[in-house]
C-alpha positions in Angstrom: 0.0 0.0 0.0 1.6 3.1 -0.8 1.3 6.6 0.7 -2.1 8.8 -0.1 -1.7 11.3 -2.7 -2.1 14.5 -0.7 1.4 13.0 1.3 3.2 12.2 -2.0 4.0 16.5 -2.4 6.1 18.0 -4.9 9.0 17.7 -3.3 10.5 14.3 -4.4 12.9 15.5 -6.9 15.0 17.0 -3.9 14.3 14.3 -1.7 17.0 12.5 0.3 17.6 8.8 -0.8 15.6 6.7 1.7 18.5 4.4 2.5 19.3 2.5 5.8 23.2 2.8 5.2 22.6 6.5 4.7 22.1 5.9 8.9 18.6 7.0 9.0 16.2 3.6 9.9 14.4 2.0 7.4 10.8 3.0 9.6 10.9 6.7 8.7 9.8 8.9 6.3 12.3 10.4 3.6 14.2 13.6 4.2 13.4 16.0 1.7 14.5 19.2 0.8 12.4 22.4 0.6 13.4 23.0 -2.9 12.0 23.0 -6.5 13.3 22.1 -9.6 13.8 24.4 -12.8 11.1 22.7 -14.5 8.1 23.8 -12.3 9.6 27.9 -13.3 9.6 27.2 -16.5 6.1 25.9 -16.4 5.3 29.2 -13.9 6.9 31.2 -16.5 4.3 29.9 -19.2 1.4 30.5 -17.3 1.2 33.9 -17.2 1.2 34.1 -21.1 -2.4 33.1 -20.1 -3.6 36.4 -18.5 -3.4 40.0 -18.9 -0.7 41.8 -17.4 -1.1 42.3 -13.8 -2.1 45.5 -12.5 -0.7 47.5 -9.6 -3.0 47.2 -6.3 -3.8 43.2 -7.4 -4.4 40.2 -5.0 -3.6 37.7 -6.3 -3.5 33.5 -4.7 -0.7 31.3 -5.4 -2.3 28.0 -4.6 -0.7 24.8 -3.7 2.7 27.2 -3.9 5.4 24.3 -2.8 8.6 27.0 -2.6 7.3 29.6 -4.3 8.2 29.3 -8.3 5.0 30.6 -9.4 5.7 33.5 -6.8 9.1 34.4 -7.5 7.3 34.3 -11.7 4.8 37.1 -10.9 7.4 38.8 -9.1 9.8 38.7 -12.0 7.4 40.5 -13.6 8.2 43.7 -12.2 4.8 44.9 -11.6 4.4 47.0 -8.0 2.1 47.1 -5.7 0.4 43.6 -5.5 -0.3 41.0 -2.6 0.5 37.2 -3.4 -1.1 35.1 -1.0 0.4 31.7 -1.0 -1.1 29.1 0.5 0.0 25.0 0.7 -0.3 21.7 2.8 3.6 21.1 3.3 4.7 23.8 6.5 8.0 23.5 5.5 7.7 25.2 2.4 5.2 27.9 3.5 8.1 28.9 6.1 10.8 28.4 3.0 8.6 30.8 0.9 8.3 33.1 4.1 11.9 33.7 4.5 12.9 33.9 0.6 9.5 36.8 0.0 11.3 38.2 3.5 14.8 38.8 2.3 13.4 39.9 -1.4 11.2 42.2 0.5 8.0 40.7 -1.3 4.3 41.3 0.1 3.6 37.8 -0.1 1.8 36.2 2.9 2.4 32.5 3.0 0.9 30.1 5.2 -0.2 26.6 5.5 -4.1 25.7 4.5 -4.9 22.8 2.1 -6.7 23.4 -1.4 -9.6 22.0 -0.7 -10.2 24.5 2.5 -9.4 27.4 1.5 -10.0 29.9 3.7 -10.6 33.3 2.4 -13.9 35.3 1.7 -15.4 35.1 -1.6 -14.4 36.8 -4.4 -10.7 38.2 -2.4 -8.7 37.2 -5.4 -7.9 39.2 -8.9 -6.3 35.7 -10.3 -5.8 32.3 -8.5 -3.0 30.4 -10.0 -2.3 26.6 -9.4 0.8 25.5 -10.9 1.4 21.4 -11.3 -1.1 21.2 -7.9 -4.3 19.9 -8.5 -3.1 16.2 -10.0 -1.5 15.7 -6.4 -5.0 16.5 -4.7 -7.0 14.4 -3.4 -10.1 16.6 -3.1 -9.3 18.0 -6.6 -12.8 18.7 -7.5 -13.4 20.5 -3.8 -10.2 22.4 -4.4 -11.9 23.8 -7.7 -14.8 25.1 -5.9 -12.9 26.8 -3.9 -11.2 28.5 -6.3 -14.3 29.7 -8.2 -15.4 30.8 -4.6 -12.5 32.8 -4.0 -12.3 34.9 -7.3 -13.9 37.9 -8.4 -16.3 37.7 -10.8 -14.8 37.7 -14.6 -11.5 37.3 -13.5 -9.2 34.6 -14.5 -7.9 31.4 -13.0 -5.2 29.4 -14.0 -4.0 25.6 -13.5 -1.4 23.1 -14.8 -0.8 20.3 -14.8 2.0 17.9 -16.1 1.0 15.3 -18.7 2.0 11.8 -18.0 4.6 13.1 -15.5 7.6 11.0 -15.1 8.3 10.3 -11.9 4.8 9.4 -11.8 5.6 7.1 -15.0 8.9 5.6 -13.5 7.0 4.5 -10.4 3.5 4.1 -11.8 1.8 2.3 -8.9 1.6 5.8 -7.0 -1.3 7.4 -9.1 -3.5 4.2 -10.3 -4.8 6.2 -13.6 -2.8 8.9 -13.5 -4.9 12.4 -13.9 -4.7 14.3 -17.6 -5.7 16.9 -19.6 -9.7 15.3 -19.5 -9.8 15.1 -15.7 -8.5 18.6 -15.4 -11.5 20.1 -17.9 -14.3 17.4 -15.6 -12.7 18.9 -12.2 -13.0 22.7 -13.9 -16.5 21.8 -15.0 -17.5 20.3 -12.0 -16.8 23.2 -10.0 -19.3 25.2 -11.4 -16.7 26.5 -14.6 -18.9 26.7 -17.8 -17.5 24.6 -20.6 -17.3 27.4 -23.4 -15.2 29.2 -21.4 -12.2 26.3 -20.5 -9.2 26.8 -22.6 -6.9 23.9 -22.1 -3.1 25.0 -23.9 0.1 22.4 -24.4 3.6 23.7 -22.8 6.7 22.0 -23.0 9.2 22.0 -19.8 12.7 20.5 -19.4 14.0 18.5 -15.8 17.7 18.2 -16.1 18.9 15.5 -13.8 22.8 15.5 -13.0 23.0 12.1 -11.9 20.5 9.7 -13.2 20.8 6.5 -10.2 20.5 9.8 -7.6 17.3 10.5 -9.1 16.0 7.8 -9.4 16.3 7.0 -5.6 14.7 10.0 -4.4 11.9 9.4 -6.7 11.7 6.0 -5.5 12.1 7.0 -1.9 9.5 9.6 -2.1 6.7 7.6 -4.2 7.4 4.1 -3.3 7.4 5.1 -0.1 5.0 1.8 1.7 2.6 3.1 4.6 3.7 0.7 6.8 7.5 1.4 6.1 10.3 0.6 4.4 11.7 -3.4 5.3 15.0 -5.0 5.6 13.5 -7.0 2.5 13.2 -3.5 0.6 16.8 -2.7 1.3 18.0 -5.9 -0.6 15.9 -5.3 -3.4 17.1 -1.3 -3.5 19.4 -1.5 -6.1 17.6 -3.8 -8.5 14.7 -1.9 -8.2 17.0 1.4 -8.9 18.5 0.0 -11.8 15.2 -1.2 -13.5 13.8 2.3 -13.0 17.2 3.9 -14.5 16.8 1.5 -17.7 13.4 2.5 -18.1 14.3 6.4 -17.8 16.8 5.7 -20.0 14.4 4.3 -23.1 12.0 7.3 -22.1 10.6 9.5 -25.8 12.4 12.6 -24.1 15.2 11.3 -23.0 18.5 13.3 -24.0 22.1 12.9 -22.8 23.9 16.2 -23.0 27.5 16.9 -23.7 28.4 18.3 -20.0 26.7 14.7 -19.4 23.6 15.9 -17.6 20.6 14.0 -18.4 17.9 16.4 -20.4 14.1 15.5 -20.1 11.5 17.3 -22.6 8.5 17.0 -20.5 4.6 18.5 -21.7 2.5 20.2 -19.5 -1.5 21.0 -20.1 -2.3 24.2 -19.0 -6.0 25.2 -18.1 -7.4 29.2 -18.0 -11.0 30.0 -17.4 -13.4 32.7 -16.0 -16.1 33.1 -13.2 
């Protein structure tokens, strides 16, 4: 049995190898870093092609924020005078956002709340943003409500979502069938989002991944993760199971070996923008 999705966060790719020799027993959780990879900017980066430019004086929600890339995107932006609120499950990256939006000397107010709870008054929000969230969710269709709820009337929200994501694909008994571009427009519809006014977009992303067996470990130590805990029998099997997972990576469509010997992956994203 393997962890619940709203415990299986976005975090893996940073995620310590779950080893016994690494001296940490085999009954506990992963370590992970608060950290994201390039691949989630690029995809924040995308997103807001999607919507006008974003005024002075805006409040805006970064929903499900993990460290803060879809932040640190609007933020890039140069525009003055807004308020991010930036809400997620995982306390430690809320307090990693905190301290980055501190020391940047952002107005971004991050705290821990789950999606599908949100707590702020209707209609707060000029645009709610959810980058690569909503597949993770367990109460994805809840969480959609909530973001109708939240924004003002006419204005725009904006979700993503990664198609066939590959850490997902390497270890593919962690989301029995998977979530695509069809469950995102149901969830949208379901929350109340007229279907004339879904726009569902393809985006392309790229996850470079310095050492291929590394990766592969913290994927499998975050997403293979049993409920009842790693076994002795696990640790035996570790490296078999690393190396079938490597082979596989290996053989994946966008798979690319660069000169400087980093390992490239072209991964597509679906990206969703609708109205109230």
């Amino acid at each position: 049995m393997l962890l619940p999705r709203r415990e299986l966060t976005k975090l893996y790719l940073d995620a310590s190898p779950h080893l016994s020799r690494a001296s940490q027993p085999l009954s506990q959780p992963p370590k992970i870093k608060p950290r994201q990879p390039r691949c989630h900017k690029q995809v924040a980066k995308r997103l807001l092609e999607f919507i006008p430019p974003i005024l002075p004086g805006s409040v805006i929600h970064d929903n499900a924020c993990g460290t803060g890339p879809m932040t640190e995107a609007i933020m890039g932006t140069g525009v003055k005078d807004i308020t991010i609120f930036a809400t997620d499950m995982v306390p430690q990256v809320t307090e990693q956002l905190a301290k980055t939006s501190a020391e940047k000397g952002w107005l971004v107010k991050a705290e821990v709340m789950p999606s599908e709870a949100l707590a702020f008054p209707d209609g707060t929000f000029a645009h709610s943003i959810t980058n690569l969230g909503i597949m993770v969710m367990e109460g994805a269709s809840v969480a959609a409500k909530h973001i109708r709820r939240t924004i003002k009337d006419g204005d725009l929200t904006v979700l993503s979502i990664w198609d066939k994501p590959l850490p997902v694909q390497v270890v593919s008994a962690a989301h029995p069938g998977g979530f695509n571009d069809k469950n995102l427009r149901a969830v949208l519809e379901s929350a109340g989002f007229k279907p004339e006014t879904i726009k569902l977009e393809r985006k392309y992303a790229v996850l470079e991944v310095k050492d291929l067996c590394l990766w592969a470990s913290a994927v499998w130590s975050f997403l293979g993760y049993p409920a009842t805990g790693w076994t002795a029998e696990d640790e035996e099997k570790w490296d078999g199971v690393i190396g079938t997972m490597v082979d596989w990576l290996e053989n994946y469509e966008g798979y690319k070996k660069l000169d400087s010997g980093v390992v490239a992956f072209t991964m597509p994203a679906y990206v969703a923008i609708t109205n109230k």
